[in-house]
Biopython code that builds the backbone (N, CA, C, O; Angstrom):
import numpy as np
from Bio.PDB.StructureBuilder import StructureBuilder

atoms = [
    (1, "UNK", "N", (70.948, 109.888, 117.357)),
    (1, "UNK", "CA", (71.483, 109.957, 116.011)),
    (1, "UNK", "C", (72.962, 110.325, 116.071)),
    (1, "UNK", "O", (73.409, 111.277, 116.710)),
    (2, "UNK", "N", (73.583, 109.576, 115.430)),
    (2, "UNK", "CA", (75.176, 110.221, 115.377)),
    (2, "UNK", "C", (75.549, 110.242, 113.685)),
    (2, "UNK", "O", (75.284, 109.459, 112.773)),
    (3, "UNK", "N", (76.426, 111.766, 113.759)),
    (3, "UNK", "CA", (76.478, 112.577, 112.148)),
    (3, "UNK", "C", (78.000, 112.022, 112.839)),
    (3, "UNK", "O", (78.339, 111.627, 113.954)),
    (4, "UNK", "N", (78.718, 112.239, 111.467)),
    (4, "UNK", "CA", (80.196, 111.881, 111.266)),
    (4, "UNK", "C", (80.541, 113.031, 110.290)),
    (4, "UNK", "O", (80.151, 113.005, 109.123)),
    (5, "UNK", "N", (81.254, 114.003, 110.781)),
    (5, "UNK", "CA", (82.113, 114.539, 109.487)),
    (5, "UNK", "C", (83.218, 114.634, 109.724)),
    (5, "UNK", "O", (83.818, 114.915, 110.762)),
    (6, "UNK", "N", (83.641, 114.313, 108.399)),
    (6, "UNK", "CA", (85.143, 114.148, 107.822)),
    (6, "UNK", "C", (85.355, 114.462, 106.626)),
    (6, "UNK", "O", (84.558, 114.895, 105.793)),
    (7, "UNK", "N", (87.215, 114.086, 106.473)),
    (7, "UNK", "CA", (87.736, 114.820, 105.648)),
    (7, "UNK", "C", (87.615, 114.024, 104.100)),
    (7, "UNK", "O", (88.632, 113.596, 103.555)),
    (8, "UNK", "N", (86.346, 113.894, 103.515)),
    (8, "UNK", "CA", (86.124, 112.806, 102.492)),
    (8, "UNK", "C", (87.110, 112.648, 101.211)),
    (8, "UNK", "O", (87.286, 111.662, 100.495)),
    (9, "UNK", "N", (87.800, 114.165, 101.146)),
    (9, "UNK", "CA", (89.080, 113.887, 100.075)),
    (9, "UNK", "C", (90.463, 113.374, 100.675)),
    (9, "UNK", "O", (91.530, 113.639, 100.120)),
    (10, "UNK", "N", (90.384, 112.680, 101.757)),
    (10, "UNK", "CA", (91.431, 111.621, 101.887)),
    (10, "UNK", "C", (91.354, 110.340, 102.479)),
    (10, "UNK", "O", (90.960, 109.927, 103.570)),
    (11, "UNK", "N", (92.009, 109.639, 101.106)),
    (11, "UNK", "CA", (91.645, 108.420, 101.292)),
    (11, "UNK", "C", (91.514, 107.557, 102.142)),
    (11, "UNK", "O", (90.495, 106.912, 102.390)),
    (12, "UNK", "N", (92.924, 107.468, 102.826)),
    (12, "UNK", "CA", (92.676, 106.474, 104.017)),
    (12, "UNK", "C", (91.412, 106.961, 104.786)),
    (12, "UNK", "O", (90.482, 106.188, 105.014)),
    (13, "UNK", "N", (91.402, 108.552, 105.266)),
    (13, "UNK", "CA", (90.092, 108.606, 106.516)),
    (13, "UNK", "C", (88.707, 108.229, 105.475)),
    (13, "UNK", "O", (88.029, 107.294, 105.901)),
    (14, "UNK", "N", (88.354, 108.698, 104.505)),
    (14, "UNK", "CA", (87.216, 107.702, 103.463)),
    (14, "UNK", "C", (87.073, 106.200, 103.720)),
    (14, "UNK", "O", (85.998, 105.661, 103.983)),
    (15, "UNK", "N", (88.266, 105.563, 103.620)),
    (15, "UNK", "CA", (87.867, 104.042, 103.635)),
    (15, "UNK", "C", (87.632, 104.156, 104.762)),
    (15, "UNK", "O", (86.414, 104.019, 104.881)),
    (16, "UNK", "N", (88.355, 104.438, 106.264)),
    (16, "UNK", "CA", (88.161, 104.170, 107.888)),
    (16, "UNK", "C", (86.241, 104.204, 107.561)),
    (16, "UNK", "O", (85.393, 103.315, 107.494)),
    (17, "UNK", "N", (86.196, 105.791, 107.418)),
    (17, "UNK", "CA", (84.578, 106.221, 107.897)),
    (17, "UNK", "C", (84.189, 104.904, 107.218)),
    (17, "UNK", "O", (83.824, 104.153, 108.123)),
    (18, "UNK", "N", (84.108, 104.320, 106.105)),
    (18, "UNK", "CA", (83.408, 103.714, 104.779)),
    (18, "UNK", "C", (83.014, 102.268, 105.997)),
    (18, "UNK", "O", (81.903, 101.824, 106.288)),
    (19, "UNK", "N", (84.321, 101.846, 106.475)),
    (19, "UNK", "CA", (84.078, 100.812, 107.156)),
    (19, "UNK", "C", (83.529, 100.730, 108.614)),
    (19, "UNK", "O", (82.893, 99.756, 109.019)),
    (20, "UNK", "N", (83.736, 101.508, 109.153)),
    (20, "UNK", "CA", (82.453, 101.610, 109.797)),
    (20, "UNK", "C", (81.133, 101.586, 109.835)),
    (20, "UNK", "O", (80.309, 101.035, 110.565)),
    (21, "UNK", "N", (81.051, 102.725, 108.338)),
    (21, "UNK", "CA", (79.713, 102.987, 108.054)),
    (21, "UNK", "C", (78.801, 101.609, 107.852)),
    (21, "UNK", "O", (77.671, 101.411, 108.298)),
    (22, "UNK", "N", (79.670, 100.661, 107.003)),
    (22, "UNK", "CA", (79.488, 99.372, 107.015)),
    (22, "UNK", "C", (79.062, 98.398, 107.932)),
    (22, "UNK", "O", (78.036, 97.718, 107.898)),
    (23, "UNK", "N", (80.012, 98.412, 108.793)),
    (23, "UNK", "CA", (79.981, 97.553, 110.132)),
    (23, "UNK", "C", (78.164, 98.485, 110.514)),
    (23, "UNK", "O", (77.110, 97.850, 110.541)),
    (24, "UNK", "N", (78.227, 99.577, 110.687)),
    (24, "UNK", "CA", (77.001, 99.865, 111.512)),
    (24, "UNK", "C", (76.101, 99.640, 110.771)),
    (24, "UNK", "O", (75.218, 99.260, 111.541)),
    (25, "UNK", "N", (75.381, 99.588, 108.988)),
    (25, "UNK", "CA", (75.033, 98.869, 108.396)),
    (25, "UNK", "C", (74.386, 97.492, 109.195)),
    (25, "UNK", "O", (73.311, 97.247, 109.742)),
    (26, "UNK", "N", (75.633, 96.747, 108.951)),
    (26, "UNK", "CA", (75.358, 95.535, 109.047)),
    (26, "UNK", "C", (74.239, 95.164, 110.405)),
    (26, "UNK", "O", (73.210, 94.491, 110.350)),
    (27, "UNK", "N", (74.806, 95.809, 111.510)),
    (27, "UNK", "CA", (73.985, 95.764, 112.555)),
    (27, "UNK", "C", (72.997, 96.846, 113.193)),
    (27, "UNK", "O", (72.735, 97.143, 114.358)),
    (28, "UNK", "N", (72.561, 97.308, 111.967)),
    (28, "UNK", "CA", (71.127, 97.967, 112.039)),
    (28, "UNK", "C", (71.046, 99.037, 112.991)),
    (28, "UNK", "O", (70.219, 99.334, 113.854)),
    (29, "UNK", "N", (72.644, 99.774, 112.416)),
    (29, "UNK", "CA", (72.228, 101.061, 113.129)),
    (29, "UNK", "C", (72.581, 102.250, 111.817)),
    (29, "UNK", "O", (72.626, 101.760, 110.689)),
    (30, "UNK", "N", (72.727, 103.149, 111.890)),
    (30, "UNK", "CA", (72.839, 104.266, 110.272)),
    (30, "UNK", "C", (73.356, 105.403, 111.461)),
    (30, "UNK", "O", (72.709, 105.899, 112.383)),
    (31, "UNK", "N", (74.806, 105.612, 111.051)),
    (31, "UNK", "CA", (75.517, 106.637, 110.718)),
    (31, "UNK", "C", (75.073, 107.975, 109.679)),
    (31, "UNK", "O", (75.114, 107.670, 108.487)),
    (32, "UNK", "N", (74.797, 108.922, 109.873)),
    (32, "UNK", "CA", (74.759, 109.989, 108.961)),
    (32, "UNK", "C", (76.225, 110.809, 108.561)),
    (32, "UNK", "O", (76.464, 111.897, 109.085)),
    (33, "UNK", "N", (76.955, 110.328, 107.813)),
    (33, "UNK", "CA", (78.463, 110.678, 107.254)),
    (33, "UNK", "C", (78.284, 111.511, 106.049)),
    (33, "UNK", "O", (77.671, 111.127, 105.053)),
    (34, "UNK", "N", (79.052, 113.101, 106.224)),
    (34, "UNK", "CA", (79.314, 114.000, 105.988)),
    (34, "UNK", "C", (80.824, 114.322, 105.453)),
    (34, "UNK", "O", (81.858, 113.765, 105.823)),
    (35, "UNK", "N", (80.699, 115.257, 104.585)),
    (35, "UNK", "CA", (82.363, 115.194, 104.071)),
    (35, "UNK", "C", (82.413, 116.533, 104.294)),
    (35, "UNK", "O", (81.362, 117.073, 104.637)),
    (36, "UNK", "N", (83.369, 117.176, 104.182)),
    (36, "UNK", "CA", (83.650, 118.707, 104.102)),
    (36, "UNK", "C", (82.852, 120.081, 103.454)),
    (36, "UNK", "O", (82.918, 121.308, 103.517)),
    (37, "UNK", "N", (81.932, 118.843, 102.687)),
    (37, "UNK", "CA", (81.063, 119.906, 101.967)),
    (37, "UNK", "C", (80.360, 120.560, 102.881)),
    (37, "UNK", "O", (80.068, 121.745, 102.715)),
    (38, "UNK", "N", (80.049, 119.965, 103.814)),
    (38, "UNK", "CA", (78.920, 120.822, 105.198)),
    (38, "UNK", "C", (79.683, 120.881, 106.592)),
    (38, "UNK", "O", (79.346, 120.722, 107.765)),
    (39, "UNK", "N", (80.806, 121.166, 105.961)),
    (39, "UNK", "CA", (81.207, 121.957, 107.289)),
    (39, "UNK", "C", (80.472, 123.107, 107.702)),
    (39, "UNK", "O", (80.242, 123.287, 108.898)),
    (40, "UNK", "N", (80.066, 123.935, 106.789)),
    (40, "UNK", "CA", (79.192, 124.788, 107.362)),
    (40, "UNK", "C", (78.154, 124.731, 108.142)),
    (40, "UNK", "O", (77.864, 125.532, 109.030)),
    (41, "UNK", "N", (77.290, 123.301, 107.658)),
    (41, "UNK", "CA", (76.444, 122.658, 108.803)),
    (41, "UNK", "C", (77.153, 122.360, 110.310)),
    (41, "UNK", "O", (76.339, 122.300, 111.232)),
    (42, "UNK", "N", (78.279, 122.205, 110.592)),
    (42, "UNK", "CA", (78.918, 122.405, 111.362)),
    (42, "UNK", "C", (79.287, 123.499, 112.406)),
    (42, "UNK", "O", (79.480, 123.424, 113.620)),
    (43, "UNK", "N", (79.327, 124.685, 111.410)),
    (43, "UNK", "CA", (80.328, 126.094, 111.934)),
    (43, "UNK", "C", (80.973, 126.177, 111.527)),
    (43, "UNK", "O", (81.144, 127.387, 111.382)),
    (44, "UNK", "N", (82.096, 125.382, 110.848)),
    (44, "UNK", "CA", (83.495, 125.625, 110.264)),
    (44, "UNK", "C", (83.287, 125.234, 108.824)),
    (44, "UNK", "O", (82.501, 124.691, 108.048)),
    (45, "UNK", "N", (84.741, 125.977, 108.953)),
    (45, "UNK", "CA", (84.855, 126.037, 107.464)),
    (45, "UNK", "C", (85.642, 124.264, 107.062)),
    (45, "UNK", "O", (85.802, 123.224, 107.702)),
    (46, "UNK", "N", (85.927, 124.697, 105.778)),
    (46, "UNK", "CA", (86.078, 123.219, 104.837)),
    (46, "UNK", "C", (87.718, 123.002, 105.474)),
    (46, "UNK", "O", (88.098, 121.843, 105.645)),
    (47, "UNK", "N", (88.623, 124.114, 105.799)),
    (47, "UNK", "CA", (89.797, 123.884, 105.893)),
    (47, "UNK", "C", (90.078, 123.330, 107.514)),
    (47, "UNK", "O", (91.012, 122.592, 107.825)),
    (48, "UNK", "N", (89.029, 123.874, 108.467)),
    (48, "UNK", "CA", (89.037, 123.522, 110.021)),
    (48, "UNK", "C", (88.518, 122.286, 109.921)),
    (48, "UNK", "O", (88.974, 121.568, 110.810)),
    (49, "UNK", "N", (87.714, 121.702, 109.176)),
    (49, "UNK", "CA", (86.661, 120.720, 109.263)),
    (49, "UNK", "C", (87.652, 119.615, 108.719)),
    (49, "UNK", "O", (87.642, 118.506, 109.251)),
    (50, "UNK", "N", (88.795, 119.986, 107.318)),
    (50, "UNK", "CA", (90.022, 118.844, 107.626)),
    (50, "UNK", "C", (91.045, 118.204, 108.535)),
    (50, "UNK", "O", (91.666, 117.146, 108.434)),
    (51, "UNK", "N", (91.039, 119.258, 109.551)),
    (51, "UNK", "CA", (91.880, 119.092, 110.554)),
    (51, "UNK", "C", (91.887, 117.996, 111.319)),
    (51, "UNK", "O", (92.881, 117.291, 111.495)),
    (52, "UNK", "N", (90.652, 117.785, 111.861)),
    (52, "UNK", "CA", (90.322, 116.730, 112.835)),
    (52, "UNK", "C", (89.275, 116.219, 112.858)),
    (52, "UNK", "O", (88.592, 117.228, 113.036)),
    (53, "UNK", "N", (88.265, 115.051, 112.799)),
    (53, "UNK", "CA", (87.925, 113.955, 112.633)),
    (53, "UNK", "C", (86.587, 114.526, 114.114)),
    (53, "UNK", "O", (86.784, 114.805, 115.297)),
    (54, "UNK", "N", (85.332, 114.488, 113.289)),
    (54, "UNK", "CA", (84.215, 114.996, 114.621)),
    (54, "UNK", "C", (83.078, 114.095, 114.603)),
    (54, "UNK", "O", (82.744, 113.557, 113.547)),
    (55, "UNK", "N", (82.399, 113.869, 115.790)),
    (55, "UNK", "CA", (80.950, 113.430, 115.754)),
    (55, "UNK", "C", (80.209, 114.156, 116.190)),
    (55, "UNK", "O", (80.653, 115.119, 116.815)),
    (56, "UNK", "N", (79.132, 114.026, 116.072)),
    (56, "UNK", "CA", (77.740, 114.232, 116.780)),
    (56, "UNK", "C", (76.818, 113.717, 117.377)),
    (56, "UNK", "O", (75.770, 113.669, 116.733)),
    (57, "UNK", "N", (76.799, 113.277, 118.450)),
    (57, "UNK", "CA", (75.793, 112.187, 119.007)),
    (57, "UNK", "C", (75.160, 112.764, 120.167)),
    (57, "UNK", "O", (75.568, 113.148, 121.263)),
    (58, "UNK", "N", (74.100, 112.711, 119.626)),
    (58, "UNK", "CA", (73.125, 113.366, 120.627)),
    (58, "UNK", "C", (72.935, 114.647, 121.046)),
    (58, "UNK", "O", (72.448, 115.041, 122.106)),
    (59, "UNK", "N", (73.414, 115.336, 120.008)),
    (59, "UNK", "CA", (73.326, 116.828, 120.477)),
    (59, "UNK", "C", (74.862, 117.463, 120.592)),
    (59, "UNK", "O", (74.983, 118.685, 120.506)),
    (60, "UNK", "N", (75.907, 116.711, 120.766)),
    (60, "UNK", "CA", (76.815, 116.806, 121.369)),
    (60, "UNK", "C", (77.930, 116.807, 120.073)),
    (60, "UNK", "O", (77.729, 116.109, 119.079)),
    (61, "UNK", "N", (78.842, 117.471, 120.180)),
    (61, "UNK", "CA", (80.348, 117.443, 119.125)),
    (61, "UNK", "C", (80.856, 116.941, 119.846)),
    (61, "UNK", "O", (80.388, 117.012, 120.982)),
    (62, "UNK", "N", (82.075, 116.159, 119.637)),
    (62, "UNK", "CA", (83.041, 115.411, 119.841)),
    (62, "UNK", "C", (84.270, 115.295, 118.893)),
    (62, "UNK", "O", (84.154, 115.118, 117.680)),
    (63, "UNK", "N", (85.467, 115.408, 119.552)),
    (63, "UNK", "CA", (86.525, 115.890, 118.398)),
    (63, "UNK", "C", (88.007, 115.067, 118.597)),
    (63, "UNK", "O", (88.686, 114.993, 119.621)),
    (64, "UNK", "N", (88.275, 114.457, 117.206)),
    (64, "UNK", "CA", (89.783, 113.543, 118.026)),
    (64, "UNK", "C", (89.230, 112.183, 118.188)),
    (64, "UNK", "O", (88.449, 111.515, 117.509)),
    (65, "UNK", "N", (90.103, 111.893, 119.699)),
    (65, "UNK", "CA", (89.512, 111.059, 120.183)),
    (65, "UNK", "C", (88.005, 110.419, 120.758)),
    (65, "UNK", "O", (87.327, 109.405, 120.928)),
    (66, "UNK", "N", (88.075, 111.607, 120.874)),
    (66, "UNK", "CA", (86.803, 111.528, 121.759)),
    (66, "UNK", "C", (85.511, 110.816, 121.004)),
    (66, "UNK", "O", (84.671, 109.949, 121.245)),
    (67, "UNK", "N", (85.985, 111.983, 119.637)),
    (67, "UNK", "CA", (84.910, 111.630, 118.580)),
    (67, "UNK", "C", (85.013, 110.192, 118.143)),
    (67, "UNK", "O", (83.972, 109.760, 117.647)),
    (68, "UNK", "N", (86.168, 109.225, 118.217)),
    (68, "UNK", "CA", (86.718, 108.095, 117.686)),
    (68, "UNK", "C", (85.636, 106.896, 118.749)),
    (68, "UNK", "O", (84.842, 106.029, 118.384)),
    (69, "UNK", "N", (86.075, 107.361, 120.192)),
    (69, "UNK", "CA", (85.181, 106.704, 120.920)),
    (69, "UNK", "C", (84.044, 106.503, 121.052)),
    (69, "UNK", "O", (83.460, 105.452, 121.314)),
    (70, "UNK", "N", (83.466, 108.045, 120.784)),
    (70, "UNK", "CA", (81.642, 107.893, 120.794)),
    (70, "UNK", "C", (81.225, 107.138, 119.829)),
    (70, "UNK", "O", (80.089, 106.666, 119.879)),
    (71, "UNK", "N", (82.204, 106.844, 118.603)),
    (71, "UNK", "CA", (81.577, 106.220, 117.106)),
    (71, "UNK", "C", (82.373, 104.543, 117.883)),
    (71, "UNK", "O", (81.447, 103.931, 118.415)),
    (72, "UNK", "N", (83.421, 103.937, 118.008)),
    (72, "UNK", "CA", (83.285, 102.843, 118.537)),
    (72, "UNK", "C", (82.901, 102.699, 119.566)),
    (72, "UNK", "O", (82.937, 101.479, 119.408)),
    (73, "UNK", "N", (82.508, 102.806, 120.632)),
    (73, "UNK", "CA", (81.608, 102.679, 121.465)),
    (73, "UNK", "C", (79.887, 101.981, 120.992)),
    (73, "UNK", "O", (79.207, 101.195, 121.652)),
    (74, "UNK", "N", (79.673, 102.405, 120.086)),
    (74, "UNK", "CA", (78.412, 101.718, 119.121)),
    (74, "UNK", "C", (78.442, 100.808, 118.273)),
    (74, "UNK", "O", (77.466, 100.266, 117.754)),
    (75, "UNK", "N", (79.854, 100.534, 118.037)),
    (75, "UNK", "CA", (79.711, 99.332, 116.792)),
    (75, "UNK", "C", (80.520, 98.071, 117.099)),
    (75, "UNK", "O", (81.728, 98.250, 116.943)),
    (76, "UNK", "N", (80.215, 96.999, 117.444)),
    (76, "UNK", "CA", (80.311, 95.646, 117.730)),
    (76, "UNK", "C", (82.004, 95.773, 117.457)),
    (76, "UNK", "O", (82.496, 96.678, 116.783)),
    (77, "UNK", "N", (82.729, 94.768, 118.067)),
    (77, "UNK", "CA", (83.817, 94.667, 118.071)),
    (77, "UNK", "C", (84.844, 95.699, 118.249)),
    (77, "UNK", "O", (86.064, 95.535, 118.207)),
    (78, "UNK", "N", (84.127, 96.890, 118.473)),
    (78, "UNK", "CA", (85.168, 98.026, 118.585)),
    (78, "UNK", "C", (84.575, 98.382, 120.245)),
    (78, "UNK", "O", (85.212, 98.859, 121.184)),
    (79, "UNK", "N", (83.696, 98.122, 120.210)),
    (79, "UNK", "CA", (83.550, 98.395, 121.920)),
    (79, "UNK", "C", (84.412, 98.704, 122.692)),
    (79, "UNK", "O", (84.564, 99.816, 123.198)),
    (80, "UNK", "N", (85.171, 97.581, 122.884)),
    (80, "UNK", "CA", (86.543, 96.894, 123.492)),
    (80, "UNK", "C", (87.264, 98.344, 123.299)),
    (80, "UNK", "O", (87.118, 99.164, 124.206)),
    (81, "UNK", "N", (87.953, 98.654, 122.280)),
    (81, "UNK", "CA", (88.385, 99.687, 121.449)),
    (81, "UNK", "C", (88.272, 100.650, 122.708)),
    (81, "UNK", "O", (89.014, 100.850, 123.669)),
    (82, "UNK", "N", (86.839, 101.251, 122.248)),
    (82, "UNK", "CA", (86.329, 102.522, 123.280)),
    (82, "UNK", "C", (86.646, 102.545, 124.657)),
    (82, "UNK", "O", (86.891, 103.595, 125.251)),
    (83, "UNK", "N", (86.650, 101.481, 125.166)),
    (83, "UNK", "CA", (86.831, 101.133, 126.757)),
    (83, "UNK", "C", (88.021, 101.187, 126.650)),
    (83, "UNK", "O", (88.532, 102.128, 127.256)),
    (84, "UNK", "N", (88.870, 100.358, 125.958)),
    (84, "UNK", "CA", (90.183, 100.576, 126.771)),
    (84, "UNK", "C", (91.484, 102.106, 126.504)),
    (84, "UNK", "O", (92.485, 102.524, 127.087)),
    (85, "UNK", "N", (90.724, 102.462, 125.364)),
    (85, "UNK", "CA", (91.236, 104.535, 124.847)),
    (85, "UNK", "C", (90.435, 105.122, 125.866)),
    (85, "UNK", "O", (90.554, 106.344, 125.966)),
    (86, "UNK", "N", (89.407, 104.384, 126.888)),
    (86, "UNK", "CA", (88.854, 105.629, 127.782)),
    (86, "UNK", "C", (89.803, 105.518, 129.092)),
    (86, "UNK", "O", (90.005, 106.321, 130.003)),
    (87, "UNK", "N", (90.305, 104.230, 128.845)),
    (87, "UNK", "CA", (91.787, 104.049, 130.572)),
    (87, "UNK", "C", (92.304, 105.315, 130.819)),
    (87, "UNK", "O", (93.271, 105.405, 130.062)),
    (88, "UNK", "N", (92.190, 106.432, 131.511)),
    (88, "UNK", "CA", (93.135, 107.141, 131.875)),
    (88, "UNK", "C", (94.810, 107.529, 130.708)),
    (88, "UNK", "O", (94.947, 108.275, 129.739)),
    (89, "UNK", "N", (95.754, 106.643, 131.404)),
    (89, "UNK", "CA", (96.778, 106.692, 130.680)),
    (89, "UNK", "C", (96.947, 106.546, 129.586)),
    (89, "UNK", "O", (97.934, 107.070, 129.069)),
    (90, "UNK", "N", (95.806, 105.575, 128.613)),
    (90, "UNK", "CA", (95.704, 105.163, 127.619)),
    (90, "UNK", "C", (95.179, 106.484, 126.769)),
    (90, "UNK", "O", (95.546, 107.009, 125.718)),
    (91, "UNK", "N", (94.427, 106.688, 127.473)),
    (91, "UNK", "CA", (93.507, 107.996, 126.706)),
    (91, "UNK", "C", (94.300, 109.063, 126.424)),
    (91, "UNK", "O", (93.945, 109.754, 125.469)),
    (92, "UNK", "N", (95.476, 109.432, 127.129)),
    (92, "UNK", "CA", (96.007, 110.605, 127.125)),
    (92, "UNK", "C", (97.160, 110.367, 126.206)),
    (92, "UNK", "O", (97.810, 111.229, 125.614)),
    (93, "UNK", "N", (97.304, 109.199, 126.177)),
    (93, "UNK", "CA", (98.479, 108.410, 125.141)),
    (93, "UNK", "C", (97.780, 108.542, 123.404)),
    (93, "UNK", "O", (98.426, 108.576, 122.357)),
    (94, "UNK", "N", (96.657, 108.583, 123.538)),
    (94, "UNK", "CA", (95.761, 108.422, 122.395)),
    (94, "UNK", "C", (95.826, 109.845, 121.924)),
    (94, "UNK", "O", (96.199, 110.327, 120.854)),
    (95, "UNK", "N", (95.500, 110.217, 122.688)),
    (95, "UNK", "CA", (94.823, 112.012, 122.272)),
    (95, "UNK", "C", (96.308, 112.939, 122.336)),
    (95, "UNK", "O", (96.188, 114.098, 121.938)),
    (96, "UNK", "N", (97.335, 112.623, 122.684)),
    (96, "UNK", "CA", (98.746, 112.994, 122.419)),
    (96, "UNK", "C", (98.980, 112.582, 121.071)),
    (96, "UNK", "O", (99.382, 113.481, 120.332)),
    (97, "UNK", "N", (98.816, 111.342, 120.514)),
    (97, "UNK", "CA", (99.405, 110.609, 119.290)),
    (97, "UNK", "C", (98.065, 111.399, 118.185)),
    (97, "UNK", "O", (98.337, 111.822, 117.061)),
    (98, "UNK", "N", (97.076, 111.445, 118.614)),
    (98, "UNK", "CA", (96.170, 111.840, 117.783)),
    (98, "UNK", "C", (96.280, 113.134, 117.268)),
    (98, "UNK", "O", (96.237, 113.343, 116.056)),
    (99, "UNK", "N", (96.464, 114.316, 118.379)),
    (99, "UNK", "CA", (96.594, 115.502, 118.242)),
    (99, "UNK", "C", (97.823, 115.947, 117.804)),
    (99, "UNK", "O", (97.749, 117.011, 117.190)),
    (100, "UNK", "N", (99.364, 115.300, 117.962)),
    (100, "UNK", "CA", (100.489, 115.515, 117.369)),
    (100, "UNK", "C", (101.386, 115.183, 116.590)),
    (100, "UNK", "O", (102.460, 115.659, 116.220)),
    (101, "UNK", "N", (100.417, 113.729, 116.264)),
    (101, "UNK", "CA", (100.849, 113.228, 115.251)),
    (101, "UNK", "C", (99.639, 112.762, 113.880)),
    (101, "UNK", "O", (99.230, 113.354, 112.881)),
    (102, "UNK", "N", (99.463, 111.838, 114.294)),
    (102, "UNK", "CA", (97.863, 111.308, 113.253)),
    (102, "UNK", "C", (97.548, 112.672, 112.521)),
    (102, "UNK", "O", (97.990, 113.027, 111.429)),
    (103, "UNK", "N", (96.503, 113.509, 113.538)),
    (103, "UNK", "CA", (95.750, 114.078, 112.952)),
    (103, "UNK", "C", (96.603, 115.284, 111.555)),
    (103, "UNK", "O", (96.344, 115.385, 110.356)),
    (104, "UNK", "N", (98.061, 116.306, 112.774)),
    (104, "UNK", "CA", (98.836, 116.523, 111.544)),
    (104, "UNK", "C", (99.406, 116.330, 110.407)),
    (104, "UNK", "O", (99.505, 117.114, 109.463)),
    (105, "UNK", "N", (99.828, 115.137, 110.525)),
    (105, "UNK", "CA", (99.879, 114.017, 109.215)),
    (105, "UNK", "C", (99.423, 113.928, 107.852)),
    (105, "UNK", "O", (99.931, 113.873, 106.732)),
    (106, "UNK", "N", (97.924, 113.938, 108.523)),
    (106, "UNK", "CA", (96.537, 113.785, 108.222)),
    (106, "UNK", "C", (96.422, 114.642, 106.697)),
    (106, "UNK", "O", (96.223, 114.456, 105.496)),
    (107, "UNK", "N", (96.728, 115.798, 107.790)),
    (107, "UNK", "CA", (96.173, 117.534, 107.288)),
    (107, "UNK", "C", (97.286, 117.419, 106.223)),
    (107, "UNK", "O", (96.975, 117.133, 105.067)),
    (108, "UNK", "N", (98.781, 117.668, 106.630)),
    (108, "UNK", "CA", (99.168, 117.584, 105.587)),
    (108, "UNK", "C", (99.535, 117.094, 104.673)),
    (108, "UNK", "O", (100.348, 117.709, 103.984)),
    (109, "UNK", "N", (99.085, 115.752, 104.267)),
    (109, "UNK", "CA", (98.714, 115.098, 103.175)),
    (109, "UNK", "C", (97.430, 115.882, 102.496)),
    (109, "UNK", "O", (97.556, 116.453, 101.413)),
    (110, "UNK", "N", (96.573, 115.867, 102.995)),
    (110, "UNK", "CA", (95.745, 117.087, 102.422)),
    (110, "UNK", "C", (95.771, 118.289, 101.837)),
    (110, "UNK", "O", (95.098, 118.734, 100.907)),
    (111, "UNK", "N", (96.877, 118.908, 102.674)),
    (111, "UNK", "CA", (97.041, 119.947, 102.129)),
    (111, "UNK", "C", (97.654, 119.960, 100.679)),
    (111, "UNK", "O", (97.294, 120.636, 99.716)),
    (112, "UNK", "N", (98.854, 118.873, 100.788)),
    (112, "UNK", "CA", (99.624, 118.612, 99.412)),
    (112, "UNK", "C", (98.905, 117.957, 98.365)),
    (112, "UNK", "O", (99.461, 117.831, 97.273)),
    (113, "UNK", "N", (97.792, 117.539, 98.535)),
    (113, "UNK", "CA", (97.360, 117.001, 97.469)),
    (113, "UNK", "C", (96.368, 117.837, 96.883)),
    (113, "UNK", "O", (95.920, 117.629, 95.756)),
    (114, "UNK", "N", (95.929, 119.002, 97.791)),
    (114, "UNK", "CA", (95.233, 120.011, 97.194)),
    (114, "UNK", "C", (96.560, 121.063, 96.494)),
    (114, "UNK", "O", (96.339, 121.257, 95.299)),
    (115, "UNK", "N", (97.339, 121.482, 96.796)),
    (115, "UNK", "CA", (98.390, 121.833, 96.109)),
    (115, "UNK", "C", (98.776, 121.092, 94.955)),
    (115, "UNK", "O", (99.311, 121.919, 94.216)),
    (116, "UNK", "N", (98.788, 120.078, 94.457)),
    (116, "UNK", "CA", (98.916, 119.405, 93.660)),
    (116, "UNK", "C", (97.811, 119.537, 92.781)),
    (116, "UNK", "O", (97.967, 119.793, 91.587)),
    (117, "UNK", "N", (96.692, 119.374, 93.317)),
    (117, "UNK", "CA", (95.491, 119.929, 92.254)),
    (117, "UNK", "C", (95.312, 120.939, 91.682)),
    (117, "UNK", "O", (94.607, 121.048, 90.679)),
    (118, "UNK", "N", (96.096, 122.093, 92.388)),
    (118, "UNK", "CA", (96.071, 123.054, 92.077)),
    (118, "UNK", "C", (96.725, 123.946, 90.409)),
    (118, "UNK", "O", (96.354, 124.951, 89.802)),
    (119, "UNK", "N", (97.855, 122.900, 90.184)),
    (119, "UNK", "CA", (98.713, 123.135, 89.690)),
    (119, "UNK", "C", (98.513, 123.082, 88.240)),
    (119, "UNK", "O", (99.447, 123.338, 87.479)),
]
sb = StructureBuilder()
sb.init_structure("model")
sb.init_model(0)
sb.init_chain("A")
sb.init_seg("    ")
for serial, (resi, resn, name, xyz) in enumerate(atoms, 1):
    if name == "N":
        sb.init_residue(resn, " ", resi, " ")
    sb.init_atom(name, np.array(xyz, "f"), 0.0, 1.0, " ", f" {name:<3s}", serial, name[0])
structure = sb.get_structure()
């Protein structure tokens, strides 16, 4: 079984998960996708649980990249995907861009738009 949680109040990562969720749909496998509300099902809280992008497969967390791979790694046409972010150089190129850029990004768009709600 693989759980997906993410950060469901932002948009772009919503549509990503959405289309996946889809793609695995289509080929008869089911994703269990989670939004921030159960981070606690997790361990973390709602604000750690925006940070970065996790799976669960098989018992196992996965975070980042990693988590990106275990979820394409299963779904047709992204295979490819998984294999070649697992290359060595590639991977570390990934999980650099992921961790210092993407994922911060990410967050703070989040953050500002909860500031904005706030108001």
């Amino acid at each position: 079984m693989t759980q997906i949680l993410h950060n469901d109040t932002c948009p772009i990562c919503a549509r990503e998960v959405a289309s996946y969720e889809q793609l695995a749909r289509k080929n008869g496998l089911h994703f269990d996708v989670e939004g921030l509300d159960k981070a606690g099902d997790w361990g973390l809280d709602e604000d750690s649980a925006a940070k970065v992008f996790r799976v669960r497969h098989d018992g196992q967390i996965y975070e980042g990249v990693a988590a990106f791979r275990v979820l394409w790694a299963q779904l047709p046409y992204w295979r490819h995907v998984a294999w070649f972010t697992g290359l060595p150089v590639i991977r570390q190129i990934g999980e650099f861009g992921y961790t210092y850029a993407a994922a911060p990004f990410l967050y703070g768009m989040h953050k500002r738009r909860q500031a904005r709600a706030s108001k």
